[in-house]
Structure formats: C-alpha cells, structure tokens
C-alpha positions in Angstrom: -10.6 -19.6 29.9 -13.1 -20.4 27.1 -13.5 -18.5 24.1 -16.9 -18.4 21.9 -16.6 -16.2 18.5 -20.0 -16.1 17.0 -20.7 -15.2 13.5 -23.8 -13.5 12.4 -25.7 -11.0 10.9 -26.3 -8.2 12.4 -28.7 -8.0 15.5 -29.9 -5.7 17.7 -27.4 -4.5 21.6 -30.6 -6.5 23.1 -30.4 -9.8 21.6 -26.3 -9.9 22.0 -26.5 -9.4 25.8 -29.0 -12.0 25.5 -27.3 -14.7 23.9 -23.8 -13.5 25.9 -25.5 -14.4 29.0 -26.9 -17.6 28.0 -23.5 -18.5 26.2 -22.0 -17.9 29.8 -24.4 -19.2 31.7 -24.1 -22.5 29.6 -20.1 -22.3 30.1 -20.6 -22.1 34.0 -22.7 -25.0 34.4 -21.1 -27.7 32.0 -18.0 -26.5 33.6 -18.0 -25.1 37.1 -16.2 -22.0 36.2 -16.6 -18.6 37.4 -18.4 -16.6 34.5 -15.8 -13.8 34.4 -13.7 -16.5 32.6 -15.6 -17.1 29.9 -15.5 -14.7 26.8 -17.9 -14.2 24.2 -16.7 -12.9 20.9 -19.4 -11.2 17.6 -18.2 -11.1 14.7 -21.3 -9.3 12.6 -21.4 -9.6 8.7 -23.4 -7.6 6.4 -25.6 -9.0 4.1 -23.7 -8.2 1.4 -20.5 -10.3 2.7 -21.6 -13.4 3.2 -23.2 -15.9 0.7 -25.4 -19.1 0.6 -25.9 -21.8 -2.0 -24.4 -19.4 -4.9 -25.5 -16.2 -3.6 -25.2 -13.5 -1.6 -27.5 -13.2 1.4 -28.7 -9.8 0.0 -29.8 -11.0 -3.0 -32.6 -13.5 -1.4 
C-alpha cells in the first residue's frame, strides 16, 4: 500500500481533493493497483513555520 505525505502551505478543501485524485490516479496506472490502496497524507504549514534562504516565508 503506497503512502504520499505532502508538505505544503496551506490550500484550499478544492485543490487537496484535486491533487489527492491525481496523486491516486498516478499510483493506479504506474502500478496497477486498486486506488483504495493508495493513501495520500497533508501535512499544511503556516507561513510562519517554515523558512527559505534565511527567512521565514512570512517575511517575503
């Protein structure tokens, strides 16, 4: 059973059932596996908690 954790920013319900069903979809053909076995993990992060080059993402 795969397992994808993605890490972002924060999106909106829309986009996440989005990019869960292409995630799966993409699983299903490069494997031939039944897409109730693949899971899809989000792991959002503020702004504030996550940095870039030095700084924090809120601060660009």
């Amino acid at each position: 059973m795969p397992i994808v954790t993605v890490q972002q920013g924060p999106r909106t319900v829309e986009l996440k059932r989005e990019l869960v069903a292409r995630i799966t979809d993409a699983f299903v053909d490069a494997y031939k596996i039944p897409a109730d076995s693949v899971q899809v993990w989000i792991q959002e992060t503020g702004p504030e908690s996550w940095g870039s080059g030095g700084k924090l993402t809120a601060d660009n």
